[in-house]
C-alpha positions as CSV (number, residue, x, y, z in Angstrom):
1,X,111.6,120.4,118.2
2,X,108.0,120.9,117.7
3,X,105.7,122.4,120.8
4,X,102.7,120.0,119.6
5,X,100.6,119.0,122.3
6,X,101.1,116.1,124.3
7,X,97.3,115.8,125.3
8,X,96.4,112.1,124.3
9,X,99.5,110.7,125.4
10,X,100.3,108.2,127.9
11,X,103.4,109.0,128.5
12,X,105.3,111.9,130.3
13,X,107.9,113.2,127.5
14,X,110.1,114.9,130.4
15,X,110.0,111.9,133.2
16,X,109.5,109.2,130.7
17,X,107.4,108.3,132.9
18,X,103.9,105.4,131.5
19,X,100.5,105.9,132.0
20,X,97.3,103.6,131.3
21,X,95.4,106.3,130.6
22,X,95.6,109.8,128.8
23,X,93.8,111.4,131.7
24,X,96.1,110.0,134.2
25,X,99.5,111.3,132.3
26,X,97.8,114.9,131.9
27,X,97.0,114.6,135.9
28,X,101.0,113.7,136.3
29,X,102.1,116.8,134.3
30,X,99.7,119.3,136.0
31,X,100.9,117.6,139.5
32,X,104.7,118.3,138.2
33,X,104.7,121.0,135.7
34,X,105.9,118.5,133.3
35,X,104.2,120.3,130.5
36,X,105.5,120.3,126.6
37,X,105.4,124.4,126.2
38,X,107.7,124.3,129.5
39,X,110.1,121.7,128.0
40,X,110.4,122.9,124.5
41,X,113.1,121.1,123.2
42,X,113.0,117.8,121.6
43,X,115.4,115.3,121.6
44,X,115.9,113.0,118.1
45,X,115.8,110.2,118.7
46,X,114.1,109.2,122.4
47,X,111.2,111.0,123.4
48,X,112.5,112.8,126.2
49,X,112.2,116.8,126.3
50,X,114.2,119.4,127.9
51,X,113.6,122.4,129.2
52,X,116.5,124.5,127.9
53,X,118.8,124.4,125.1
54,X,122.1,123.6,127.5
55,X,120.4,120.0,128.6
56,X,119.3,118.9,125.2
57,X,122.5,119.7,123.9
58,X,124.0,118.0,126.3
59,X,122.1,114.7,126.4
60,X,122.4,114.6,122.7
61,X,125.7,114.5,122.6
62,X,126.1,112.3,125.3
63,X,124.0,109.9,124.0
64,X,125.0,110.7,120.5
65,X,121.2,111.0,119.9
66,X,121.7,113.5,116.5
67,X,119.9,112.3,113.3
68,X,122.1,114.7,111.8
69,X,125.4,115.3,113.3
70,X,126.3,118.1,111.2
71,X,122.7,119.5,111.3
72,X,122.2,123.9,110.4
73,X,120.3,125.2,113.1
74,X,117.8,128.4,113.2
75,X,119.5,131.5,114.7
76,X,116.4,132.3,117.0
77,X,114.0,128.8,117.8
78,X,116.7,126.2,117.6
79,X,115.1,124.2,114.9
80,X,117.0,121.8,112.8
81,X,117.7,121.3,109.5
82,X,120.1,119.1,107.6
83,X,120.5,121.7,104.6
84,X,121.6,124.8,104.7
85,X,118.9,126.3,102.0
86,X,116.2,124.7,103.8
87,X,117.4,126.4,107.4
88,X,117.5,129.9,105.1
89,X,114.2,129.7,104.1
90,X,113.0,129.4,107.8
91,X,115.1,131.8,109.1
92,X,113.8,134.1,106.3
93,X,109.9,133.5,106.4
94,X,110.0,133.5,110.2
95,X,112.3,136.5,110.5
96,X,114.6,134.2,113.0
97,X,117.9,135.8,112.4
98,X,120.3,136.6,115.1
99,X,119.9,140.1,115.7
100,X,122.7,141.2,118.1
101,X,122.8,145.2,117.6
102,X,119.7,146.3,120.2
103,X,119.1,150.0,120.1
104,X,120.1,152.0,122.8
105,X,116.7,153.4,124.0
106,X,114.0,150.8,122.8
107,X,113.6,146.7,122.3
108,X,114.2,146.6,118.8
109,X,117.4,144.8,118.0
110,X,119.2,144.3,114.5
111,X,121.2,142.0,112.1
112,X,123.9,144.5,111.0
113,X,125.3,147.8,113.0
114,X,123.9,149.9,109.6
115,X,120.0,148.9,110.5
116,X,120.5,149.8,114.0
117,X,122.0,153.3,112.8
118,X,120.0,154.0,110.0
119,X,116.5,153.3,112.7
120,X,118.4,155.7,115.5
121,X,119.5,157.9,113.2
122,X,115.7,158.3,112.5
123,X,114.0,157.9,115.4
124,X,116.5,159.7,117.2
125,X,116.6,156.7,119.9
126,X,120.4,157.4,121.0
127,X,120.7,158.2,125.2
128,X,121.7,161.4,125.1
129,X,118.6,162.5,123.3
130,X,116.3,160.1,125.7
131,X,114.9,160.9,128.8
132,X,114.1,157.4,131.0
133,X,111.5,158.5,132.9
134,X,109.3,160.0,130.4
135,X,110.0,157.6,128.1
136,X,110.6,161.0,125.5
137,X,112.9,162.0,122.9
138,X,113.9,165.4,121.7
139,X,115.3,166.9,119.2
140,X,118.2,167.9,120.6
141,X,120.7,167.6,124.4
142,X,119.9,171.1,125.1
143,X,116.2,170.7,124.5
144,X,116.5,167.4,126.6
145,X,118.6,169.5,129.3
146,X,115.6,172.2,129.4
147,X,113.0,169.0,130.1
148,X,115.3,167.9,132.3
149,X,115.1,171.6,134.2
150,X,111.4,171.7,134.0
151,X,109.1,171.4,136.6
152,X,108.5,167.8,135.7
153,X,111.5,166.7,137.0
154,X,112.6,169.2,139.6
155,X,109.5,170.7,141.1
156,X,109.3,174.4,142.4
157,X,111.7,174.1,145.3
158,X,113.1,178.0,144.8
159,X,110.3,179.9,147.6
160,X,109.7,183.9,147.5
161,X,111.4,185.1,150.9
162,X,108.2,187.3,151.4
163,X,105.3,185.6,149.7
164,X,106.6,182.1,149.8
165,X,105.3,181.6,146.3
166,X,107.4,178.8,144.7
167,X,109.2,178.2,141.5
168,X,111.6,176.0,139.4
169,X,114.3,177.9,138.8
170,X,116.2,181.6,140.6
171,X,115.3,182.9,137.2
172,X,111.7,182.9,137.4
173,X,112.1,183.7,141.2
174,X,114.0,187.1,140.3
175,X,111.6,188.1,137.8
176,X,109.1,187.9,140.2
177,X,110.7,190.1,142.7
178,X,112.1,192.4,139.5
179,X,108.6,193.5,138.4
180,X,106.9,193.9,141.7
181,X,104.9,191.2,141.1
182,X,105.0,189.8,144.6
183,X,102.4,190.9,146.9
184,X,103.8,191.4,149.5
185,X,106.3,193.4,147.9
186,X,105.2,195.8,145.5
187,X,107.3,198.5,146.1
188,X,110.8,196.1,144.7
189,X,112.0,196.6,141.5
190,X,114.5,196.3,139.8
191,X,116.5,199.2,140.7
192,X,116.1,198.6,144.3
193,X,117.4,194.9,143.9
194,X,120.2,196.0,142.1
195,X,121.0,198.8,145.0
196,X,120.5,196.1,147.8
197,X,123.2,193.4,145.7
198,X,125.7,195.7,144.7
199,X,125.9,196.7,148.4
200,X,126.7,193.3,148.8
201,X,128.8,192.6,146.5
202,X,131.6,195.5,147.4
203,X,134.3,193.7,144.7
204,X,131.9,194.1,141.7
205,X,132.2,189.7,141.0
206,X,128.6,189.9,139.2
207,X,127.2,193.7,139.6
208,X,128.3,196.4,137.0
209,X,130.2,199.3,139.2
210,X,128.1,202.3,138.4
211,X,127.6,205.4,140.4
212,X,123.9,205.2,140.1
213,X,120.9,203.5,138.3
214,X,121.1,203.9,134.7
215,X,117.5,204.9,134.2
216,X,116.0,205.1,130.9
217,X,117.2,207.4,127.7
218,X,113.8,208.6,127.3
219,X,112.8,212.4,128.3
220,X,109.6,212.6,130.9
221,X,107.9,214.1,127.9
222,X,108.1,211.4,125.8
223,X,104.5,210.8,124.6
224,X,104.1,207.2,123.2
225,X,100.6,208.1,121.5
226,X,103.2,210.5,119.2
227,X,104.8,207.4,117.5
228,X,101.4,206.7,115.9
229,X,102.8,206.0,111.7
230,X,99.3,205.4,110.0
231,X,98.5,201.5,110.7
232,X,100.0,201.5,114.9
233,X,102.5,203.2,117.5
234,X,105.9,202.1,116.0
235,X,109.4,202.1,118.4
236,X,111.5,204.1,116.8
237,X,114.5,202.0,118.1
238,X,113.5,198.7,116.9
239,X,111.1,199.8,114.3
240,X,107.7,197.3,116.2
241,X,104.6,198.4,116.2
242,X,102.0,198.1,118.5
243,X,98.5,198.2,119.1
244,X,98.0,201.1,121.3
245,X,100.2,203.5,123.4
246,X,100.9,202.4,126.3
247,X,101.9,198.7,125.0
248,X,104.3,200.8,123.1
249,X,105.8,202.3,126.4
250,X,106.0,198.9,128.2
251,X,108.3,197.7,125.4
252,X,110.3,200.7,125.4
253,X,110.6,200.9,129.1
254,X,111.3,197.5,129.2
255,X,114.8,195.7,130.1
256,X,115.6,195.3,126.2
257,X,116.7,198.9,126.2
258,X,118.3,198.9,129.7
259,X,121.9,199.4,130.6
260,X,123.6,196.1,131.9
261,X,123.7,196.0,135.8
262,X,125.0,192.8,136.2
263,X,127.7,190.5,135.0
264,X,128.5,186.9,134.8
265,X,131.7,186.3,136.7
266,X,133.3,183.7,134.3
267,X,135.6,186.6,132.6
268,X,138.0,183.5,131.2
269,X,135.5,181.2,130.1
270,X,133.2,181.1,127.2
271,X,130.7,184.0,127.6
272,X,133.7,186.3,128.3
273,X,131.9,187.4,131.1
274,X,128.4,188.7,129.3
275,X,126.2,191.4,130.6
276,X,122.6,191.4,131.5
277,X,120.2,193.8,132.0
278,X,118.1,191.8,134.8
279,X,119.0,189.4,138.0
280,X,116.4,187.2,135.6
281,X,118.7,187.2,132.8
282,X,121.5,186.8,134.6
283,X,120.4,183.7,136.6
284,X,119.1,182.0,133.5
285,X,122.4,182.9,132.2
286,X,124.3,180.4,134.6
287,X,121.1,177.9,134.7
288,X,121.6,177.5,130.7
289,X,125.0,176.1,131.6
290,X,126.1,177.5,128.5
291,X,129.7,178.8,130.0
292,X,130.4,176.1,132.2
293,X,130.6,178.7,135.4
294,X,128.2,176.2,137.4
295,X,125.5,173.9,137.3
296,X,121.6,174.0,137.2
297,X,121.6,172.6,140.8
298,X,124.4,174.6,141.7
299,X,122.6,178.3,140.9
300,X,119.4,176.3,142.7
301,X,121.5,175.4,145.9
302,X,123.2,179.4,146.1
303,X,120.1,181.4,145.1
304,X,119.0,181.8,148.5
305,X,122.9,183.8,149.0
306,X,120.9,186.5,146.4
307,X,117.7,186.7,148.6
308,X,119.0,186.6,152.1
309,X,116.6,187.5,155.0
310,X,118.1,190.6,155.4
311,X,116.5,191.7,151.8
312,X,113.1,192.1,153.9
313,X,114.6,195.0,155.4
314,X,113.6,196.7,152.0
315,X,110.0,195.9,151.9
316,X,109.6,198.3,154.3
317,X,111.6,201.6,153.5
């Protein structure tokens, strides 16, 4: 079952079809596609060709055109052999095994189930690790879930109601309004967008019930260029040290050493309803997943309940 070439013959191997000439029969297979490569398959005995395995089966039996009727055959190319040892030896030189075990994320395919797991297992080609439309793999399905949430794949469709700035996720969207980053809204923080929500939320289903603000622990004295210890200004509650003062108040100013103001609502589920010190952690909180309260798309689709357009109102008191 050879593919030699057919070149000098007179004679069409699929039509069976006789030609004076060479050049005439090569002039017949351009005119019908009657080309050896196209009809790969051989029969025995007559010098007819086929172009898949189904019709030279088929004729040969038919015919009863075998040269060996109990012929081994290669797994892969269909070549005969009439011993078994000389078949092996093909199959082995030419890796032609059957190789039914294909792995799950690329074309490689295997002999036995134990090569496919042993190459997934380090490659770390299984589907849930895989993502299609990068073509990537990770290390991990939450690191894949985070890709998956990036702005690769879902773009910055959450908009700043007052700057219109955009960004993947509520999280990063309520940092920005937290620390007065937006421009057009400087004087929000986040003690003013935890005084707007918790008007809003009169049942307490995400905001901590407190009578006021809890502000921070430190006295108005506090002098941050007093922490210096020798080698840089060290917080005396986590035991840091910094480079100069006032990176030393930042951190201890910061959220890390704020009061919880807010609350995830999923009291029965897995987080037991965990606190958090910012709308930012809070949101990133449900966008993680990580309790099951909602989904990614879910916290995307009901952030703009948390920044209604009556929240402009406070840009200007």
């Amino acid at each position: 079952m050879s593919e030699s070439s057919d070149d000098n013959d007179t004679m069409c191997r699929v039509s069976l079809r006789s030609f004076v000439h060479p050049q005439a029969c090569s002039q017949h297979r351009e005119a019908t596609g009657h080309h050896v490569r196209q009809f790969p398959y051989k029969c025995d005995s007559c010098p007819r060709r086929f172009e898949t395995k189904q019709a030279w089966f088929q004729h040969s039996n038919d015919l009863g055109h075998w040269i060996w009727p109990n012929f081994c055959e290669s797994q892969t190319c269909g070549m005969r052999f009439k011993f078994e040892d000389h078949c092996e030896k093909h199959m082995r030189e030419k890796d032609h095994y059957d190789k039914p075990y294909k792995c799950e994320t690329c074309p490689k395919a295997w002999r036995t189930q134990v090569e496919r797991a042993r190459h997934q297992a380090s490659a770390k080609h299984y589907t849930h690790l895989h993502c299609a439309d990068c073509d990537r793999y990770f290390d991990s399905r939450g690191n894949l879930d985070q890709h998956r949430k990036s702005r690769i794949h879902q773009g910055t469709t959450v908009r700043c109601p007052f700057c219109d700035a955009a960004f993947v996720s509520a999280s990063g969207l309520s940092h920005h309004i937290e620390t007065s980053a937006c421009p057009k809204a400087r004087n929000l923080d986040r003690q003013k967008v935890w005084q707007f929500l918790r008007e809003r939320d009169p049942q307490g289903g995400f905001t901590e019930r407190l009578l006021t603000y809890p502000g921070s622990k430190l006295s108005a004295e506090w002098d941050p260029s007093s922490a210096w210890n020798g080698s840089g200004f060290q917080c005396y509650i986590c035991g840091k040290q910094y480079q100069t003062p006032n990176v030393l108040r930042q951190h201890v100013m910061s959220p890390v050493y704020q009061a919880p103001i807010y609350h995830c609502p999923n009291w029965n589920g897995k987080c037991g309803g965990k606190k958090f010190p910012t709308l930012a952690a809070f949101f990133n909180h449900l966008e993680s997943e990580s309790c099951g309260f909602m989904k990614f798309q879910g916290v995307l689709d009901g952030v703009g309940k948390f920044f209604a357009k009556d929240i402009r109102q406070l840009v200007f008191q």
